[in-house]
C-alpha positions in Angstrom: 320.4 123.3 -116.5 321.6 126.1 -114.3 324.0 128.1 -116.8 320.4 128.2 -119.4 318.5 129.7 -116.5 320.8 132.0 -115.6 320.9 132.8 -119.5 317.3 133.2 -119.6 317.2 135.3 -116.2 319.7 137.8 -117.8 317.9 138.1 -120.9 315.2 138.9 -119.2 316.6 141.4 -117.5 318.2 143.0 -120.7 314.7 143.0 -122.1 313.6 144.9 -118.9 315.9 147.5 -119.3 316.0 147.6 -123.0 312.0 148.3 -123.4 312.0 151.1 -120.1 314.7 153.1 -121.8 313.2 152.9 -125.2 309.9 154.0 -124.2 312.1 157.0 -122.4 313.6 157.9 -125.5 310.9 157.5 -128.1 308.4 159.4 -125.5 310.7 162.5 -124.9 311.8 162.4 -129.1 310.4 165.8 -130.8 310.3 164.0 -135.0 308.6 166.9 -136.7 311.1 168.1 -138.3 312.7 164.8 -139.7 311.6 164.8 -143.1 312.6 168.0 -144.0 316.3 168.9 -141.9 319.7 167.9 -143.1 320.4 164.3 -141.8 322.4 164.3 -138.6 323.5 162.1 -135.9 322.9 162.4 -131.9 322.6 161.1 -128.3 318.9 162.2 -127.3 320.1 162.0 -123.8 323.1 163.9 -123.9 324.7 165.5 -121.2 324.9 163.8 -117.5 322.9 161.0 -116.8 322.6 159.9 -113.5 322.1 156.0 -113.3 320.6 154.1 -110.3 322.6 150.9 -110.2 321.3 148.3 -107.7 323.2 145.8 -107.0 320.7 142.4 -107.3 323.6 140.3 -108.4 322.5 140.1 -112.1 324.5 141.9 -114.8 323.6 145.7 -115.1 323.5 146.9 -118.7 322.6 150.5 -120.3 321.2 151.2 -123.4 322.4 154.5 -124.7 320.2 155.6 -127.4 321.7 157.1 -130.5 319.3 159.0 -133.0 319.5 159.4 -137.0 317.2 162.6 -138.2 316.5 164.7 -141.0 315.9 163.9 -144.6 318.1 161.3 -145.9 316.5 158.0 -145.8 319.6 156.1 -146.6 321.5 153.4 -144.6 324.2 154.8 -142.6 326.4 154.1 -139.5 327.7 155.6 -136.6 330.6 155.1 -134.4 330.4 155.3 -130.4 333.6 155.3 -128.0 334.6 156.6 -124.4 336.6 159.8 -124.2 340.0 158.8 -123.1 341.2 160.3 -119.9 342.9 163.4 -122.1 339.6 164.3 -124.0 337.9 164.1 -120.9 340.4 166.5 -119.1 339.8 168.9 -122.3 336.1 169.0 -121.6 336.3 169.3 -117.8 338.4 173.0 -118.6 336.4 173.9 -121.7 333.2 173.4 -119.3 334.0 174.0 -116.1 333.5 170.4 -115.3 334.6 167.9 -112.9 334.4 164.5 -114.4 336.7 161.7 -113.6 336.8 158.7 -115.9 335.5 155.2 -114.3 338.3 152.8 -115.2 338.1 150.5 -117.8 337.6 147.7 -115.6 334.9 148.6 -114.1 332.5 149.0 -117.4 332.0 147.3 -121.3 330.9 148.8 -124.2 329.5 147.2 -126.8 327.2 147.5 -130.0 326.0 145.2 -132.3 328.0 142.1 -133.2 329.9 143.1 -130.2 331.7 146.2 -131.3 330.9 149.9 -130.7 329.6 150.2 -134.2 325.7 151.1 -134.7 323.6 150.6 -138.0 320.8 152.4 -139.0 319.0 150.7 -141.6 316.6 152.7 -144.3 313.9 154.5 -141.9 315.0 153.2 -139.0 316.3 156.3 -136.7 317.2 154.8 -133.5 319.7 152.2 -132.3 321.7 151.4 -129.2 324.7 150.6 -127.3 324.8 148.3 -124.7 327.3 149.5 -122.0 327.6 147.2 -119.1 328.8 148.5 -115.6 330.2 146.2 -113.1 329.0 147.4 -110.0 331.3 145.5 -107.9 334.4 147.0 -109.5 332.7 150.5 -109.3 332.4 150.3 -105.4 336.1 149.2 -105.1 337.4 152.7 -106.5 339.1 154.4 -103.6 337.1 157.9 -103.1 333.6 156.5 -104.9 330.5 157.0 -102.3 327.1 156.3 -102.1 326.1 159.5 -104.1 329.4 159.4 -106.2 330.6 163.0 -105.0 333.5 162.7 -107.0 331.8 162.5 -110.3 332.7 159.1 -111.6 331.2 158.8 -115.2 331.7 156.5 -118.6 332.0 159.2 -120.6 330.6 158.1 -124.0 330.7 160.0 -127.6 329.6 159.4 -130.8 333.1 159.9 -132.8 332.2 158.7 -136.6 329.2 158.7 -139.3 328.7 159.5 -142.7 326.6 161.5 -141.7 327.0 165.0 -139.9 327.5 164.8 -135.7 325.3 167.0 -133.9 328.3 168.7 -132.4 325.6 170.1 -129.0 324.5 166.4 -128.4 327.5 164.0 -128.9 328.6 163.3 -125.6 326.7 161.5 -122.9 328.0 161.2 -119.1 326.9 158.1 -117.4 327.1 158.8 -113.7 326.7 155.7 -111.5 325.3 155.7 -108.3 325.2 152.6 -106.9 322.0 151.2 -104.2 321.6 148.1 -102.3 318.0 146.9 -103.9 315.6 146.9 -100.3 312.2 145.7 -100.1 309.8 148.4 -98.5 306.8 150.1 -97.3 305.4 152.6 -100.6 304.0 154.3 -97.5 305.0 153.9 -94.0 301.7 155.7 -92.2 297.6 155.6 -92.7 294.8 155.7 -90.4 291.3 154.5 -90.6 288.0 155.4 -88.6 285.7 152.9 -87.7 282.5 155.2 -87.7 280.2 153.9 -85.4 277.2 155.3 -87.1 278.2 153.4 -90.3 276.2 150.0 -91.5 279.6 148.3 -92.5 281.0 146.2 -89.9 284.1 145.6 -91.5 287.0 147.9 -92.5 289.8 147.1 -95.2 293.1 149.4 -95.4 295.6 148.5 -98.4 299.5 148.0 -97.4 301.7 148.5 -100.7 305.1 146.4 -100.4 307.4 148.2 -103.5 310.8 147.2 -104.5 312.9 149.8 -107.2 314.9 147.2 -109.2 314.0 145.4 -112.0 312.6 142.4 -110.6 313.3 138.8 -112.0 312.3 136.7 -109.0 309.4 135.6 -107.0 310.3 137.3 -104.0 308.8 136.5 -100.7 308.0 138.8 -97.5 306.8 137.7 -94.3 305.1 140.6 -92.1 304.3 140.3 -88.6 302.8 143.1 -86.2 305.1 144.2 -83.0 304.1 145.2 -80.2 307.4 147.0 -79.5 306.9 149.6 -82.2 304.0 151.0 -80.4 306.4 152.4 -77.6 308.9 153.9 -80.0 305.6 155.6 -82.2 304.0 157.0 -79.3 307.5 158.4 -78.0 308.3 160.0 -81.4 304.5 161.5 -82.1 303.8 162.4 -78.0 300.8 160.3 -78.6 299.3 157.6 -75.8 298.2 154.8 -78.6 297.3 151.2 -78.3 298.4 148.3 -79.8 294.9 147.0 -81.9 293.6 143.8 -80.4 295.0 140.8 -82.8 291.5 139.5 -82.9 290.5 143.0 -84.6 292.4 142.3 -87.7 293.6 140.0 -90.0 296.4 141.0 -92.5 296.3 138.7 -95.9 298.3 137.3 -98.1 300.8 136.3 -95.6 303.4 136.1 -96.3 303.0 138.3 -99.5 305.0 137.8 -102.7 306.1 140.5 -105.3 306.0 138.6 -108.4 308.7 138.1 -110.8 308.1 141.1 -113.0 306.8 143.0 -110.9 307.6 145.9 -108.3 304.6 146.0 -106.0 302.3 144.0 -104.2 299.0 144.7 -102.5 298.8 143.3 -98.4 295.0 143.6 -97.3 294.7 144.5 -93.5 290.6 143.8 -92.8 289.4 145.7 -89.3 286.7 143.6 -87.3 284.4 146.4 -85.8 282.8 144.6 -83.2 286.4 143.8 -82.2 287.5 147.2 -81.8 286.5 149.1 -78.5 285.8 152.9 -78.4 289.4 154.1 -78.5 292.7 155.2 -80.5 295.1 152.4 -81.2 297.8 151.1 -83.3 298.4 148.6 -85.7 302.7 148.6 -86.7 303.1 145.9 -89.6 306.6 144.8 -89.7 308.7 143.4 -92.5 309.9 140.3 -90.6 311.7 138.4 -93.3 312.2 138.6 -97.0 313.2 135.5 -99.1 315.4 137.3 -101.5 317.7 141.0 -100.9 316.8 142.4 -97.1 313.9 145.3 -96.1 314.6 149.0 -95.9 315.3 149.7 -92.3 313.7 153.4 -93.4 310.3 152.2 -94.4 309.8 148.4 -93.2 307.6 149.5 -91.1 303.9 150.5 -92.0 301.8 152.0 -89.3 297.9 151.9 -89.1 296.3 154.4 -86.5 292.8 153.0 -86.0 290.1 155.1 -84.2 286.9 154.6 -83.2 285.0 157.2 -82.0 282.1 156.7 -79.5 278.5 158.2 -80.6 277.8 161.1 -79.4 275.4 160.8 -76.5 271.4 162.5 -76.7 271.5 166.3 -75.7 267.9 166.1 -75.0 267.1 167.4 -71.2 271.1 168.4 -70.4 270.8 171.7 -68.8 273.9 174.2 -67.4 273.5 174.3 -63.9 276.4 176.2 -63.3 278.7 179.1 -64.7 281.6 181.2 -63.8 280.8 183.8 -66.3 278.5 184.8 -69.1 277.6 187.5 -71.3 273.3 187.4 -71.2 273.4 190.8 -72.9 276.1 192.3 -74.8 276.0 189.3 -77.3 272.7 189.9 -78.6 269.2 188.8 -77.8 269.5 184.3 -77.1 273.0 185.0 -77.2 276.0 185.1 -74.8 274.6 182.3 -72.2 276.5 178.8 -71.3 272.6 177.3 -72.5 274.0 178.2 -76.2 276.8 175.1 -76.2 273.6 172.8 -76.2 271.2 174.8 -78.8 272.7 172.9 -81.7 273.5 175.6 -83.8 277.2 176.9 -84.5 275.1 180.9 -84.7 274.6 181.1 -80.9 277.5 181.1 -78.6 278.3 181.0 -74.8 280.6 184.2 -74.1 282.2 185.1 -71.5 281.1 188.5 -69.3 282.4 191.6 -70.8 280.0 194.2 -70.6 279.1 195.8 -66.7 282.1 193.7 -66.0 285.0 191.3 -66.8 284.7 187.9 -65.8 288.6 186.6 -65.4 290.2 182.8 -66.3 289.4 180.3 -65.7 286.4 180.3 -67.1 284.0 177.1 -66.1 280.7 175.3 -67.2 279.0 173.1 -65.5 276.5 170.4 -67.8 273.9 168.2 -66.3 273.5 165.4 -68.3 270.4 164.3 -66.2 271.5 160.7 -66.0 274.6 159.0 -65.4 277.0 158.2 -68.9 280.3 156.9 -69.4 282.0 159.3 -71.4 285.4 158.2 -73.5 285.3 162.0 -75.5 284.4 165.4 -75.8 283.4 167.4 -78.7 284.3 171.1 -78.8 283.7 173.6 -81.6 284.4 177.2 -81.4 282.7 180.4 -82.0 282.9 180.5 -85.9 285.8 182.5 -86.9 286.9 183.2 -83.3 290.1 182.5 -81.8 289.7 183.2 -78.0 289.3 179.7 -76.8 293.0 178.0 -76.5 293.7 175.4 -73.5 291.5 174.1 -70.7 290.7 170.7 -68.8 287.2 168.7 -68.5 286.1 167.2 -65.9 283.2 164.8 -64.4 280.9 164.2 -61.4 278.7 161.8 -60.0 277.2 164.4 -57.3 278.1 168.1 -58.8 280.4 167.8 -55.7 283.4 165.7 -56.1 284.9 166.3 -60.0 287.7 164.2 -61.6 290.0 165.4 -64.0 289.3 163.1 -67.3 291.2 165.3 -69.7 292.4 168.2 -71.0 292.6 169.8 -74.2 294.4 172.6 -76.7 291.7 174.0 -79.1 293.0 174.3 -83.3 292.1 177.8 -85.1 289.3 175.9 -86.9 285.7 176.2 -87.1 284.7 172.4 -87.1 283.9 170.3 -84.0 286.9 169.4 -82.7 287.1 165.5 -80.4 289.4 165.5 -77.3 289.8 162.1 -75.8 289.5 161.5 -72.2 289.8 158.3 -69.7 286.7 156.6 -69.8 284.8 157.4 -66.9 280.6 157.5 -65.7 279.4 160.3 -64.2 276.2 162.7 -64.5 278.0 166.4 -64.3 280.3 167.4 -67.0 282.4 170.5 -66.1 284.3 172.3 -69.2 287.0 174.9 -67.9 288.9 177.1 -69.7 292.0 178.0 -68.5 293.8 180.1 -71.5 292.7 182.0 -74.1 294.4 183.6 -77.1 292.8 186.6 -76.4 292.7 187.2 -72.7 290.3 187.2 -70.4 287.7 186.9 -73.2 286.5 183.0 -73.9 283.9 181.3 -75.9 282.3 178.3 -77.3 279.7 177.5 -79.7 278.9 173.8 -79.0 279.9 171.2 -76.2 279.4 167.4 -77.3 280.2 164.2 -75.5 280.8 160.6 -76.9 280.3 157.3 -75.1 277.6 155.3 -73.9 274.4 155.7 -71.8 
């Protein structure tokens, strides 16, 4: 009973490999001119052809195409062979080539009825020869490597026919490079944000789990999240993330299963918003286990950066009660003032002084927000099309007295709003300071936002 599955298993597989290359051939095939040029005989894919072998513990087996064309519509036959270490030799110094010959060992050629001789029927222009390649052998040569530097090929031609060889495309070189066959990630990052003025509460983000190989099994991956991962991302990306809440998510099917047949499966992570707190965190989905071949240690893991912003809080009342520097006159009439951050237009601007006198970093604001707030962010967008603003640090106040450092930020050369987290904190008085500027002394700012909770 096992030797017929393992028979129908590697038919299948021959079937997989026999209907991608054809569709490669026939696809790339220009037949225009069939019916009217002298019949002739060719490989389509002539030349070097570089072969990913993985090494899933089935047979691998290579179809090399070999095309009839022209006029005669005739049966006729065509004989394939490998160059023997001499012809190869004689093409390597007529072509300034390299090529060693894999040893006979390590490969099998064979046509139909098991010889190296190919049949075209009438009308029928293409036919094949199987060559097999025994990975195992291959990997046992002395100097072969992973990306087969020494340019190991089969090194097949097609020798006889009764009819004319196309002398330009009659030798192929199959060149081997041989792959362990991983399970991974398609993509190891995405992000999603939970926007709190959106009516969904729930959030979905799509995990693709890809294998390269032809696949003739049902093949089994268990995922899990680790909280260890979120260490090593924020030390790589300088970013201060945290692990997503398990009761925020749920991540189905799991264990997921890439179908026989099939290279990909779909893993559905769902986001609970009313389980996911005004903050950034992350959500690292790790390949745990696989039931057949082992994960890619480059992409098994998949990392979801989930944000939710706070709402912005009501402008309404918030005054400037005080500022460092302004420009109430050279700007313009309405223009120049610290009162412009809160007009809600991006055409008025607070500058600061310049004309009569310079004011000098760092440059401060100081907003009263008429009520106490807990603020988690802060929105800043710059004068439109103006670089001046560059680094500076926010602050809050319960008494316009005693401020705390919440933040800081490093302004982009872009004209949208741009949201700088800071540690959650209440307070009444916000204080905005600039500190550098990419055009010194000069500052400015078009609007001043903040996000969190009255």
């Amino acid at each position: 009973m096992d030797g017929k599955k393992d028979c129908i298993m590697r038919n299948k597989f021959l079937y997989a490999i026999i209907i991608g290359f054809t569709l490669s051939i026939v696809g790339c095939e220009d037949t225009r001119l069939n019916d009217i040029t002298p019949p002739k005989v060719y490989i389509p894919q002539s030349g070097e052809i570089e072969q990913t072998v993985y090494k899933t513990g089935e047979p691998f087996v290579f179809r090399l195409g070999v095309y009839k064309t022209g006029y005669d519509n005739v049966e006729s036959t065509a004989s394939v062979d490998v160059l023997s270490e001499d012809e190869l030799q004689v093409y390597n110094t007529e072509n300034n080539r390299n090529y060693k010959r894999i040893p006979d060992n390590c490969f099998q050629l064979a046509g139909g009825n098991e010889s190296n001789v190919v049949k075209f029927s009438k009308g029928n222009r293409l036919e094949y020869v199987d060559i097999t390649l025994d990975y195992d052998a291959i990997e046992q040569l002395a100097d072969f490597d992973k990306d087969n530097s020494k340019q190991y090929v089969v090194p097949v031609s097609v020798v006889h026919s009764n009819l004319e060889i196309n002398e330009d495309k009659e030798v192929a070189f199959i060149k081997p490079l041989i792959r362990d066959p991983f399970i991974y990630f398609q993509n190891t990052e995405s992000s999603v944000v939970i926007e709190t003025t959106s009516n969904s509460d729930s959030y979905q983000q799509n995990l693709v789990l890809a294998v390269d190989f032809v696949n003739l099994w049902n093949i089994s991956v268990d995922l899990e999240v680790n909280e260890m991962l979120v260490d090593v991302y924020n030390n790589e990306n300088g970013t201060d993330l945290k692990l997503l809440p398990t009761s925020a998510y749920t991540i189905s099917p799991n264990p997921a299963v890439i179908k026989n047949g099939n290279k990909t499966t779909t893993v559905s992570v769902d986001f609970s918003k009313d389980n996911i707190d005004y903050d950034d965190f992350l959500l690292p989905v790790f390949i745990k286990e696989t039931s057949r071949f082992v994960s890619d240690i480059e992409q098994n893991v998949h990392y979801v950066t989930v944000s939710r912003p706070a709402p912005r809080l009501d402008r309404r009342g918030w005054t400037i009660i005080d500022v460092s520097s302004e420009e109430p006159s050279g700007e313009g009439v309405g223009n120049g003032t610290a009162s412009c951050v809160l007009d809600g237009t991006v055409a008025t601007y607070w500058h600061s002084q310049w004309a009569g006198g310079t004011g000098q970093l760092p440059h401060h604001f100081t907003i009263d927000m008429q009520k106490t707030v807990t603020v988690a962010s802060v929105d800043l967008q710059r004068r439109q099309d103006q670089r001046d603003a560059y680094r500076g640090k926010i602050y809050i106040s319960e008494d316009n007295e005693t401020f705390t450092q919440i933040g800081d930020f490093e302004m982009a050369e872009v004209n949208e709003p741009q949201t700088f987290r800071v540690t959650t904190s209440p307070g009444r008085y916000l204080k905005i300071e600039i500190t550098e500027s990419r055009r010194a002394p000069y500052a400015n700012l078009a609007e001043v936002y903040a996000r969190g909770v009255e």
